[in-house]
Backbone as CSV, one residue per row, in Angstrom:
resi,resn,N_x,N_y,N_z,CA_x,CA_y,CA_z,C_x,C_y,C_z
1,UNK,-29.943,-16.809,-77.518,-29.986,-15.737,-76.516,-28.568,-15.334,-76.147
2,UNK,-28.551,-14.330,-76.301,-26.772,-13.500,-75.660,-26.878,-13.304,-74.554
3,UNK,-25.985,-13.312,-73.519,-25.573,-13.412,-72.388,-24.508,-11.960,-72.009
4,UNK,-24.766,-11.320,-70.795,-23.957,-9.660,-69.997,-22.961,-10.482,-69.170
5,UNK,-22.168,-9.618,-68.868,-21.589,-9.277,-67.588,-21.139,-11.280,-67.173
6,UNK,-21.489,-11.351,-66.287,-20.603,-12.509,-65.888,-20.952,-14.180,-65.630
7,UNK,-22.778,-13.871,-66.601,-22.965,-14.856,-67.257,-22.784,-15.126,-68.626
8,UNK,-22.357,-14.154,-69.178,-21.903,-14.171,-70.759,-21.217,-16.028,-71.142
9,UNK,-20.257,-16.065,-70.151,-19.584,-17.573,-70.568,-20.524,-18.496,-69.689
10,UNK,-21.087,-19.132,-69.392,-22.129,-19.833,-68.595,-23.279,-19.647,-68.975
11,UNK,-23.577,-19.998,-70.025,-25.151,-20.819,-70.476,-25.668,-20.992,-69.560
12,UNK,-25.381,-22.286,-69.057,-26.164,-23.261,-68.058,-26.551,-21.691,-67.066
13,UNK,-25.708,-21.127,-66.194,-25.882,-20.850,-65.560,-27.044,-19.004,-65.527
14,UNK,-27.286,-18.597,-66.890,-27.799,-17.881,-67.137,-29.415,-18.174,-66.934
15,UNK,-29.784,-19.723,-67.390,-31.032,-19.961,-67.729,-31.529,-20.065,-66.259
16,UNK,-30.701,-20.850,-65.358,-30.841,-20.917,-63.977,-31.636,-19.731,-63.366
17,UNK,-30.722,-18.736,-63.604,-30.984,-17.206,-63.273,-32.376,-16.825,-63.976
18,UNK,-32.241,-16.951,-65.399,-33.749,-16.310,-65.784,-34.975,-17.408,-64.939
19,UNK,-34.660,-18.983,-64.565,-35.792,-19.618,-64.403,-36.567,-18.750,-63.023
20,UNK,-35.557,-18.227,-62.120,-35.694,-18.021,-61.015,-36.437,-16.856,-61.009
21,UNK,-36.419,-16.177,-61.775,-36.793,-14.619,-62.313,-38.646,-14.828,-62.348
22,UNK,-38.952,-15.901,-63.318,-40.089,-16.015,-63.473,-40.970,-17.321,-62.388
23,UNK,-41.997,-16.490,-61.588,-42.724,-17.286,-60.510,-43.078,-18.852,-60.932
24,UNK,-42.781,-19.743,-60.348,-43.009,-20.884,-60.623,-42.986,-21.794,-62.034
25,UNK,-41.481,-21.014,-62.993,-40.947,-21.859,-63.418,-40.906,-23.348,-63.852
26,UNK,-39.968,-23.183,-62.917,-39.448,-24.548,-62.156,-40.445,-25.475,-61.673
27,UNK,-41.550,-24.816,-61.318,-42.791,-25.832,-61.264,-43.546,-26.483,-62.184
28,UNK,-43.423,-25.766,-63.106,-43.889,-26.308,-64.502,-43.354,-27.376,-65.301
29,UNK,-42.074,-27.710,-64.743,-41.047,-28.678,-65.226,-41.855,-30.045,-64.353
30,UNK,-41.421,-29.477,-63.367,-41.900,-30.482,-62.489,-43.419,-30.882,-62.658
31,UNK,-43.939,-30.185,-62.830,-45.899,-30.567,-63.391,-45.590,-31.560,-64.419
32,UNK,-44.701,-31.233,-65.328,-44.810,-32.441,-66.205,-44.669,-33.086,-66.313
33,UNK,-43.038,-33.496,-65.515,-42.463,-34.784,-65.729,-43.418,-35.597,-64.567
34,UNK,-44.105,-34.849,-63.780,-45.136,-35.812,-62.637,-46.231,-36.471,-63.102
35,UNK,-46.646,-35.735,-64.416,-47.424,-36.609,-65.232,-47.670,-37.398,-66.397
36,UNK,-46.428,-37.321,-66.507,-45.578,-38.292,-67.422,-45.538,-39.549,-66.695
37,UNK,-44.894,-39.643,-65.623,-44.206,-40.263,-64.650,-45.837,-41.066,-63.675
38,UNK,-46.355,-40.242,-63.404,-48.299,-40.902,-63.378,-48.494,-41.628,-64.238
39,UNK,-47.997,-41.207,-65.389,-49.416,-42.143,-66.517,-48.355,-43.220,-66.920
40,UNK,-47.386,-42.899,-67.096,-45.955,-43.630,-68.225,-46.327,-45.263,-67.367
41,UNK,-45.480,-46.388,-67.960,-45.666,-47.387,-67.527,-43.924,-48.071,-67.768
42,UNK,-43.571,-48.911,-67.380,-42.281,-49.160,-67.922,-42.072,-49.272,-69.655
43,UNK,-40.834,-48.769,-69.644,-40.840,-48.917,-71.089,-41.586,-47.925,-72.078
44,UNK,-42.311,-46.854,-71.183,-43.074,-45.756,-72.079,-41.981,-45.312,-73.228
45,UNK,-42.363,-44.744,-74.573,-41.671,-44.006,-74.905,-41.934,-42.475,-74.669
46,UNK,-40.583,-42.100,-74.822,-40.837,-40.408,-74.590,-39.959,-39.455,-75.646
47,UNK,-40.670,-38.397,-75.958,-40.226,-37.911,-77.155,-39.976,-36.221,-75.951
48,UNK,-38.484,-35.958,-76.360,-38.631,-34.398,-75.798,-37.868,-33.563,-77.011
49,UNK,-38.465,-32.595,-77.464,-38.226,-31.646,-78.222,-37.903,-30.309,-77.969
50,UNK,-36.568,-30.323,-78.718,-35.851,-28.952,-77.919,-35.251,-29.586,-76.377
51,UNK,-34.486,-30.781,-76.256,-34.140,-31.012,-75.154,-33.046,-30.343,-74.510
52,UNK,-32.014,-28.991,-75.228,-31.380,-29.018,-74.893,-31.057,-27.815,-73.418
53,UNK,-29.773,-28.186,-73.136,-29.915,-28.092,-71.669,-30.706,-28.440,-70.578
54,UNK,-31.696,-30.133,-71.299,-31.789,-31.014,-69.814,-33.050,-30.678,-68.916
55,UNK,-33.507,-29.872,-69.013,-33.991,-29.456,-67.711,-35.447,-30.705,-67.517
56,UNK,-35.437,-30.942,-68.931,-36.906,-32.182,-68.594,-36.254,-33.297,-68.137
57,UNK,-35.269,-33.818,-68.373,-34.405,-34.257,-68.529,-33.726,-34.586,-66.502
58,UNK,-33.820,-33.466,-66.119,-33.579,-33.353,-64.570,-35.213,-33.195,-63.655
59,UNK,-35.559,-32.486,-64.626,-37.308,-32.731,-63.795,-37.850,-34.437,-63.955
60,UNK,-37.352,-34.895,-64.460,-37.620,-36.435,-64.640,-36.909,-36.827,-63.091
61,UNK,-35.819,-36.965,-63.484,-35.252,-37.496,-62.220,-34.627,-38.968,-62.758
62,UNK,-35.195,-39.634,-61.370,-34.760,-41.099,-61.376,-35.985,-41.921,-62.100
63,UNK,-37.176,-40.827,-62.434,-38.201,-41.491,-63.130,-37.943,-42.234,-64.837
64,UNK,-36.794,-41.180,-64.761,-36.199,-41.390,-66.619,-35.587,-42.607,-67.088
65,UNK,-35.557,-43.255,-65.500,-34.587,-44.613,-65.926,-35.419,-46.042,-66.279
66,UNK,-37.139,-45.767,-65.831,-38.333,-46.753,-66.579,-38.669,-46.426,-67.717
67,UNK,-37.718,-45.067,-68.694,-38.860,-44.718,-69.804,-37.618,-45.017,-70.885
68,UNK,-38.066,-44.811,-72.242,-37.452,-44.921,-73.603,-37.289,-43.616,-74.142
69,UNK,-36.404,-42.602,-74.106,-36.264,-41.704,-74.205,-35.489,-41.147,-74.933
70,UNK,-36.364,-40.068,-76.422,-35.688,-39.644,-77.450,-35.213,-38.295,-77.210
71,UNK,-34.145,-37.375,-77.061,-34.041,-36.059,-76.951,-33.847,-35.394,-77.663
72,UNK,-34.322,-34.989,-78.120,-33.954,-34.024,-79.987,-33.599,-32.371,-79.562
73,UNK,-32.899,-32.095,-80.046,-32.290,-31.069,-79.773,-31.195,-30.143,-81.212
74,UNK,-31.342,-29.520,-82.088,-30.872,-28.987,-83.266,-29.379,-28.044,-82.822
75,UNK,-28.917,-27.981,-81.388,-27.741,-27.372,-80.814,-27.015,-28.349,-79.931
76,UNK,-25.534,-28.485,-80.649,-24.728,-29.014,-79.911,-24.627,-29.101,-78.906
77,UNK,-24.274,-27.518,-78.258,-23.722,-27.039,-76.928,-25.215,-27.796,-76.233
78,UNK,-26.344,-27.623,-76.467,-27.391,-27.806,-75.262,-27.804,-29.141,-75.261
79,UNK,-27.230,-30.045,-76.545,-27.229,-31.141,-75.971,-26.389,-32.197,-75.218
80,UNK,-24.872,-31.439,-74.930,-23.700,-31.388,-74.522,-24.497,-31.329,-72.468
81,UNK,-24.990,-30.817,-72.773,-25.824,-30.113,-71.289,-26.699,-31.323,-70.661
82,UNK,-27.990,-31.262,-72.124,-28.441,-32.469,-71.299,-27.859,-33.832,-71.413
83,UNK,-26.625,-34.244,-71.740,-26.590,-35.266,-71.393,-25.438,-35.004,-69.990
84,UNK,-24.517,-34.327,-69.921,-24.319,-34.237,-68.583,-25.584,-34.381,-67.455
85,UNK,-26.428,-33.430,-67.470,-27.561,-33.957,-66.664,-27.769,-35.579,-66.743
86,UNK,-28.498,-36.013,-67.813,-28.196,-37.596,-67.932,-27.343,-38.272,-67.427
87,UNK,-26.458,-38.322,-67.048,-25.057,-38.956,-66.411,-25.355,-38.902,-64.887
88,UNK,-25.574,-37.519,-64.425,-25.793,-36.971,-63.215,-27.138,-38.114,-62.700
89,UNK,-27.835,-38.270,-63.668,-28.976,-38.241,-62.984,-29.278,-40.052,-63.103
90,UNK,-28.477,-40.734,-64.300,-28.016,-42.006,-64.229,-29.087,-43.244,-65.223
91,UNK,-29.410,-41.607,-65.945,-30.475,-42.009,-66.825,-29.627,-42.444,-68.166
92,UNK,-28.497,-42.348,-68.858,-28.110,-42.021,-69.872,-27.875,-43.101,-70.791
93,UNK,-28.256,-44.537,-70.311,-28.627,-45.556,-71.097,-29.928,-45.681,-71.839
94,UNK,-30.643,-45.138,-71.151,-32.181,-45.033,-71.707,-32.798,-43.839,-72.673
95,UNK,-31.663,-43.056,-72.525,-31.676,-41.795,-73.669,-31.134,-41.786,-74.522
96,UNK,-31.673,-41.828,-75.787,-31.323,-41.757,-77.412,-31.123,-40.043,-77.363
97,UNK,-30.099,-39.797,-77.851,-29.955,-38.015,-78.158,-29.852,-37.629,-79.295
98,UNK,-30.550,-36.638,-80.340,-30.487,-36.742,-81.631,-30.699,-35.127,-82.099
99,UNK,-29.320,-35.157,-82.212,-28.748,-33.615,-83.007,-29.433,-33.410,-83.970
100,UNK,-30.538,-32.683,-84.298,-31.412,-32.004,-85.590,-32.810,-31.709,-85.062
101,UNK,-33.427,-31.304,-85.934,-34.754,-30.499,-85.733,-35.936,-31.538,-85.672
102,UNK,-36.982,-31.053,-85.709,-38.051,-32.591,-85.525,-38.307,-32.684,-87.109
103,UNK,-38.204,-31.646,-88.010,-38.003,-32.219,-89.106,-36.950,-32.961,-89.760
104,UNK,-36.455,-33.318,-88.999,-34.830,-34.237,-89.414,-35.275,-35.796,-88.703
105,UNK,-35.568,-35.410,-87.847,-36.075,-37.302,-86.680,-36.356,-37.899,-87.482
106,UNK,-36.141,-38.848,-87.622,-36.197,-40.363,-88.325,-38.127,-40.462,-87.909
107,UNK,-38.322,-41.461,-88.846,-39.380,-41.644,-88.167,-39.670,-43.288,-87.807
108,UNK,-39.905,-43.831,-86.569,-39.368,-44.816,-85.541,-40.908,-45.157,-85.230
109,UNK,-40.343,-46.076,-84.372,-42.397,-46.384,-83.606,-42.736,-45.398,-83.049
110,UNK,-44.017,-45.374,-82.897,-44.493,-43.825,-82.202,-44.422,-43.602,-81.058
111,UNK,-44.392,-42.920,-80.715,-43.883,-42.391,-78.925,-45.461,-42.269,-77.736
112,UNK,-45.095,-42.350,-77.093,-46.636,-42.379,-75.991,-46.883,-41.182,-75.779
113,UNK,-45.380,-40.802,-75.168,-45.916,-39.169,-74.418,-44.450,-38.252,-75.370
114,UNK,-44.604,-36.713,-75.416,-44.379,-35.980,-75.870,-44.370,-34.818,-75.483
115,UNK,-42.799,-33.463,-75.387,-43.006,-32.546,-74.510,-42.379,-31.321,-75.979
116,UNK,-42.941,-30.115,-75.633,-43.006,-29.218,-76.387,-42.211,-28.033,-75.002
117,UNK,-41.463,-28.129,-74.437,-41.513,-26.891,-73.978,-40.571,-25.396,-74.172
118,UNK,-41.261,-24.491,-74.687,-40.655,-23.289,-74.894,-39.897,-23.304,-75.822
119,UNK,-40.211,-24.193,-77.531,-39.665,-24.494,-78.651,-40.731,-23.439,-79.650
120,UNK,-42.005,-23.853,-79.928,-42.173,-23.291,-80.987,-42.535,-21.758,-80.627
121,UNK,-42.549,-21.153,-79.684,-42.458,-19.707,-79.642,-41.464,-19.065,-80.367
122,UNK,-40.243,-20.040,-80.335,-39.415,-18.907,-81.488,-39.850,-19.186,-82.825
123,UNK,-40.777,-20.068,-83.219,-40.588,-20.244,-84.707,-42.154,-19.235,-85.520
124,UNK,-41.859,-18.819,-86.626,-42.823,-17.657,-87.061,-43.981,-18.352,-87.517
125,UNK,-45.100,-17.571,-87.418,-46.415,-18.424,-87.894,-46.585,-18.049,-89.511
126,UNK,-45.946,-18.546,-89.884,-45.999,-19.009,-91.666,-45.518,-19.630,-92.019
127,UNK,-46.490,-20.882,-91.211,-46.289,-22.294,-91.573,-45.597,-22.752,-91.019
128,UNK,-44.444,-22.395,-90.255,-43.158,-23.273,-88.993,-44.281,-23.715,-87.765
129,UNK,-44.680,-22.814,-87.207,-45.258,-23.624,-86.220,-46.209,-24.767,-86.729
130,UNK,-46.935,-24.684,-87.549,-47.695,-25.735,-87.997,-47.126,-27.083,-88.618
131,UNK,-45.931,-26.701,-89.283,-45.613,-27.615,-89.185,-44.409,-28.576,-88.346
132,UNK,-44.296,-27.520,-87.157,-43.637,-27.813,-86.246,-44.914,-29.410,-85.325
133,UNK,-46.317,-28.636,-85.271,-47.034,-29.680,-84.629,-47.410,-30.657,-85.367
134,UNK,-47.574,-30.545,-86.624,-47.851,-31.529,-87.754,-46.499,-32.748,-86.930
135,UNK,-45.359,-32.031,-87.221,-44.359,-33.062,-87.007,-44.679,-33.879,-85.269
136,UNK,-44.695,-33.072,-84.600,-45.100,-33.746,-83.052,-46.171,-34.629,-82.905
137,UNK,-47.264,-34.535,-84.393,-48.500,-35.346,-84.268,-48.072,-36.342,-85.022
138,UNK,-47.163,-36.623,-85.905,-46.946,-37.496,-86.592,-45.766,-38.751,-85.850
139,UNK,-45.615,-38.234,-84.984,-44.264,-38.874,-84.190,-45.682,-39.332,-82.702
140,UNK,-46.736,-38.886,-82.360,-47.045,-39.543,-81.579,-48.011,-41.078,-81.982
141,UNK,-48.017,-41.499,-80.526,-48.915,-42.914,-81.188,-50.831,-42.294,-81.062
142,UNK,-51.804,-42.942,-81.587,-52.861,-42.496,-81.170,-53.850,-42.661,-79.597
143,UNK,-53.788,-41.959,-78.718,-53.808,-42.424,-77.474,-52.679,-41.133,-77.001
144,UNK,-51.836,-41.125,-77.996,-50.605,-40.378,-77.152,-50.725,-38.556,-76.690
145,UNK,-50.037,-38.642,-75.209,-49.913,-37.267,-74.637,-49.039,-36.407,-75.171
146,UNK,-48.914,-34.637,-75.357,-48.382,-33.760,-75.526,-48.789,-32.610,-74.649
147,UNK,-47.469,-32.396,-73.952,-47.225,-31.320,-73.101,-46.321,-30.120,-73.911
148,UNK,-47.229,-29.019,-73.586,-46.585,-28.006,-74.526,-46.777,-27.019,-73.608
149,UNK,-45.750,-26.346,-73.901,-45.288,-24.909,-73.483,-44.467,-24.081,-74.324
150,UNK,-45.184,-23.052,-74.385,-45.195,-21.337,-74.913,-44.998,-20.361,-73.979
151,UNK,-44.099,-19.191,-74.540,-44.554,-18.212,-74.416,-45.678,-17.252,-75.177
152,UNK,-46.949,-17.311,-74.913,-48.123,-16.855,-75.535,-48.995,-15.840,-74.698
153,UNK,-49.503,-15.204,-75.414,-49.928,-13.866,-74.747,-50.332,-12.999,-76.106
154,UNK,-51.868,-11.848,-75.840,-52.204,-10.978,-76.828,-51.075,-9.794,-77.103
155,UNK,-49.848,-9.940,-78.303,-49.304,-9.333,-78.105,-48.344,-7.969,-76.953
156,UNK,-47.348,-7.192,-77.332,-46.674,-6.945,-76.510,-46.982,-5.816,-75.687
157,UNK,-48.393,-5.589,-76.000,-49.423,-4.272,-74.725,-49.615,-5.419,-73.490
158,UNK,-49.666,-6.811,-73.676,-50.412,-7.413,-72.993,-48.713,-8.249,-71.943
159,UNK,-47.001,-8.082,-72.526,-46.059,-7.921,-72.432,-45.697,-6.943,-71.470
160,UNK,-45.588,-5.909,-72.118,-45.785,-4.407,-71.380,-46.328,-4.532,-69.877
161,UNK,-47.155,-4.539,-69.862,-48.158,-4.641,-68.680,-48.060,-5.848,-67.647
162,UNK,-47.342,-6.991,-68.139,-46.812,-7.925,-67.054,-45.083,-7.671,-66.762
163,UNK,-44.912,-6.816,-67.676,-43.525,-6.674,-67.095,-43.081,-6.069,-66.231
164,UNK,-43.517,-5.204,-65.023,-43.553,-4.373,-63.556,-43.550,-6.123,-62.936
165,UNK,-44.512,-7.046,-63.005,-44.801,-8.278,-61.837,-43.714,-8.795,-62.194
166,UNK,-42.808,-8.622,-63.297,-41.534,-9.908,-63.558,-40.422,-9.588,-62.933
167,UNK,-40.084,-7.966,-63.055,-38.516,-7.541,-62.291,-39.490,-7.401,-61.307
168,UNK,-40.149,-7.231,-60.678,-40.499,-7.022,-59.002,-40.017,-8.598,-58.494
169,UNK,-40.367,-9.685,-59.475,-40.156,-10.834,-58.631,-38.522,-11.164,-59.060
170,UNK,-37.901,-10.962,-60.275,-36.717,-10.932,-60.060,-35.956,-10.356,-59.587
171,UNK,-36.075,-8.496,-59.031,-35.400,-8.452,-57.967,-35.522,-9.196,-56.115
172,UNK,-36.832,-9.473,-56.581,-37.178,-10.251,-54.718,-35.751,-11.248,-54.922
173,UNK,-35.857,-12.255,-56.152,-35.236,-13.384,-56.034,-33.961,-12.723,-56.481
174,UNK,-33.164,-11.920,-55.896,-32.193,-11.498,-56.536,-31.335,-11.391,-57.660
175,UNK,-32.137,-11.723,-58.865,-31.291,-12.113,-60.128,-31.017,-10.597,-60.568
176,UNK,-29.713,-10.652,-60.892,-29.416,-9.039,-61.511,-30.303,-8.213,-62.750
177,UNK,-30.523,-7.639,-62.595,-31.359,-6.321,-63.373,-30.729,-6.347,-65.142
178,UNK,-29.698,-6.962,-65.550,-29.347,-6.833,-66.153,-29.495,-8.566,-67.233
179,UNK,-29.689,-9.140,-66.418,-30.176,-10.861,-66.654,-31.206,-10.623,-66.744
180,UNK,-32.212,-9.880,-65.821,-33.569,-10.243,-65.778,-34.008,-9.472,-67.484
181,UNK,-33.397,-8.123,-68.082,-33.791,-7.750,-69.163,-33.593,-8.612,-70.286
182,UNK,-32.629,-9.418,-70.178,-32.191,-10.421,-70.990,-33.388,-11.440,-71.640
183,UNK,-34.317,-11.574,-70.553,-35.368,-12.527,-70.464,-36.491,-11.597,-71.205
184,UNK,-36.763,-10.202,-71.197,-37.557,-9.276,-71.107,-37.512,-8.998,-72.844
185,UNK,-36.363,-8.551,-72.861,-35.667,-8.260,-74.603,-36.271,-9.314,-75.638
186,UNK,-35.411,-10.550,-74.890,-36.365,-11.908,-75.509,-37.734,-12.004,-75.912
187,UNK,-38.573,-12.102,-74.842,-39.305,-11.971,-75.378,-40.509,-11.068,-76.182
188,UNK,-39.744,-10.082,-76.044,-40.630,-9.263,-77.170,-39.965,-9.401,-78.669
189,UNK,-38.798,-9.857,-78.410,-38.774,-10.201,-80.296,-39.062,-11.595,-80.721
190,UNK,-39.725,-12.053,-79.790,-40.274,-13.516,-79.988,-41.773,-13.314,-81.032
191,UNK,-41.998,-14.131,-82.280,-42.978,-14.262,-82.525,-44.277,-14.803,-82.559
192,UNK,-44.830,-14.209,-81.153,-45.723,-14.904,-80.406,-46.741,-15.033,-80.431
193,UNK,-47.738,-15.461,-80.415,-49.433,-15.618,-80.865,-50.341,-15.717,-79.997
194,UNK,-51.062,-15.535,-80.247,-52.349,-15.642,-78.730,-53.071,-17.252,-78.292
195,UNK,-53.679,-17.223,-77.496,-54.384,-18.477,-77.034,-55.243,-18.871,-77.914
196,UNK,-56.068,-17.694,-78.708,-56.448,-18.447,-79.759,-55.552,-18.657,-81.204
197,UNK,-54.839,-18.525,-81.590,-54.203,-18.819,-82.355,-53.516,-19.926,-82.091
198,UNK,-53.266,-20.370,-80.946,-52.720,-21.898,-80.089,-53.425,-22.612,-80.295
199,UNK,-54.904,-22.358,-80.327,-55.847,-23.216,-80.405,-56.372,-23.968,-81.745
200,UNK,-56.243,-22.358,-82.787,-56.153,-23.149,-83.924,-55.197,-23.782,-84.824
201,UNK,-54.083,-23.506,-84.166,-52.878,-24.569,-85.031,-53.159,-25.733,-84.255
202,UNK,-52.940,-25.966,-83.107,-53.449,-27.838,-82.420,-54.428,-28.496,-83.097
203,UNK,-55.829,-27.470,-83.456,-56.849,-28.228,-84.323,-56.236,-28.567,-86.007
204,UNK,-55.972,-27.657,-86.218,-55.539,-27.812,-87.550,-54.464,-29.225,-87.701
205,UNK,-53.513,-29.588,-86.590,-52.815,-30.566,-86.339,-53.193,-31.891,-86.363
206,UNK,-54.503,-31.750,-85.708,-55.328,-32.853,-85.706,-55.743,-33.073,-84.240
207,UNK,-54.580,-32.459,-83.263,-54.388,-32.447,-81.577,-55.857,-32.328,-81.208
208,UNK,-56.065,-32.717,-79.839,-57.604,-32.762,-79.283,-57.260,-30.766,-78.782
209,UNK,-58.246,-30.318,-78.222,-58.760,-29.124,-78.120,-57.521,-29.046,-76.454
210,UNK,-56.288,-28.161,-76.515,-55.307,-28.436,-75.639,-55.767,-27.766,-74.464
211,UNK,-55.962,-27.870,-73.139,-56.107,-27.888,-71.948,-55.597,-27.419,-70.866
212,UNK,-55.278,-26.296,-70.896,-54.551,-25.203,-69.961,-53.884,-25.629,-68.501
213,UNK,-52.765,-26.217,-68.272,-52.767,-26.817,-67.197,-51.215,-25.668,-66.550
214,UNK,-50.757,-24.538,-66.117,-50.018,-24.175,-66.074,-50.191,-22.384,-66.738
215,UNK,-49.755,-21.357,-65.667,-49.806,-20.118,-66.662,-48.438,-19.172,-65.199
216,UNK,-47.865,-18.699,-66.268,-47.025,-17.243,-65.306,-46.062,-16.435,-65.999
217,UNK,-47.212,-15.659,-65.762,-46.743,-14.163,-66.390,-46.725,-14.677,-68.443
218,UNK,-46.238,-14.393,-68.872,-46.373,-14.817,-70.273,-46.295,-15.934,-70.589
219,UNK,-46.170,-17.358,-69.655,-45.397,-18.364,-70.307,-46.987,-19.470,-69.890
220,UNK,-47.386,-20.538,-70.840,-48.454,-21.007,-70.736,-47.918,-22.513,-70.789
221,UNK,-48.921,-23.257,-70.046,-48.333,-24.729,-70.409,-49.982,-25.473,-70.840
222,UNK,-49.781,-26.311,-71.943,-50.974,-27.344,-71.980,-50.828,-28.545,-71.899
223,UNK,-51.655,-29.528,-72.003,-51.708,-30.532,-72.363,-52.853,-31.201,-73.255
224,UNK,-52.650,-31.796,-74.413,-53.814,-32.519,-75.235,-53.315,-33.472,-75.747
225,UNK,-53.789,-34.319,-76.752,-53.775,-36.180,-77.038,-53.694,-35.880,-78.451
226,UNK,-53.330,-36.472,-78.995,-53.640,-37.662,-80.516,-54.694,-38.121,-80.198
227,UNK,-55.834,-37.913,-80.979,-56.832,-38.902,-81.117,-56.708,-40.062,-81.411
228,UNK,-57.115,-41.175,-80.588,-57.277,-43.001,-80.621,-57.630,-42.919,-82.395
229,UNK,-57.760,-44.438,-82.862,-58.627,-44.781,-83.879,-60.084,-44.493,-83.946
């Protein structure tokens, strides 16, 4: 994503701005790592994909310091990010950080729980996303959770038409008009798929039937399992 005006040099501080843009965000972070953090037990493992710039990572908290935690992330700069967060947050012994794609991850004991958020929306459906979840199902244990988040929605009529509720709430929250398109631009050249098409790559994965726990404005969150033995 390219960056205007006087977030151009500040990453970090751009995403801040778009989180704020879109209604309850930031809550969605927090939905997860709360049920991670519910179910996890000491010593859980945790697999986050696409970790970079942290933000699961800070929605964890001080919870991150009972878990086993892999962060995969294929960009320097954003994993440069979350581990500052890590430091901050005093987790950074318990986090393994691993520069490459989930097709690069080693493959290790299997992980309990597992977070997808706002990764495979950029990748095209011929065959990346599938085997984007192939890879997330193969890295979990059976029993094991996956929290995923998309931007998903019936194409960009269905875009169009939520985009009046997005700058109305990013100008409430004052983010500049010029950030907030940033977010807007995005995602319409995102190659995005519908709820049912979500539905049938998870099956095809092997994933249980995923479970809508989270929705605003285009951005969806689920949760579903690895099937036990």
């Amino acid at each position: 994503m390219t960056c205007s005006g006087k977030y151009r040099a500040d990453r970090d501080a751009t995403y801040r701005e778009l989180q704020r843009a879109i209604p309850g965000l930031d809550g969605m972070y927090r939905l997860v790592s709360a049920l991670i953090a519910d179910q996890a037990v000491n010593g859980s493992r945790v697999l986050i994909a696409g970790a970079g710039g942290g933000r699961e990572i800070e929605a964890l908290g001080a919870a991150a310091k009972a878990l086993d935690i892999t962060a995969v992330d294929p960009s320097n700069e954003g994993l440069s990010a979350a581990k500052r967060i890590a430091e901050r947050t005093g987790a950074s012994d318990r986090i393994n950080f691993f520069g490459g794609t989930m097709r690069e991850l080693p493959s290790a004991l299997p992980f309990d729980f597992a977070t997808s958020l706002l990764v495979m929306h950029n990748l095209g459906d011929d065959g990346a996303k599938s085997d984007y979840l192939s890879k997330l199902y193969r890295h979990l244990a059976p029993g094991g959770v996956l929290l995923h988040a998309d931007v998903c929605c019936d194409g960009d009529a269905e875009i169009q038409a939520l985009t009046p509720a997005y700058m109305a709430t990013a100008r409430q929250a004052g983010v500049a008009a010029d950030v907030a398109r940033i977010e807007r631009d995005a995602v319409s050249r995102l190659p995005v798929i519908s709820v049912a098409r979500t539905a049938e790559l998870f099956a095809e994965a092997g994933f249980s039937l995923p479970r809508e726990i989270f929705r605003s404005l285009w951005y969806r969150c689920w949760i579903c399992t690895r099937p036990g033995p």
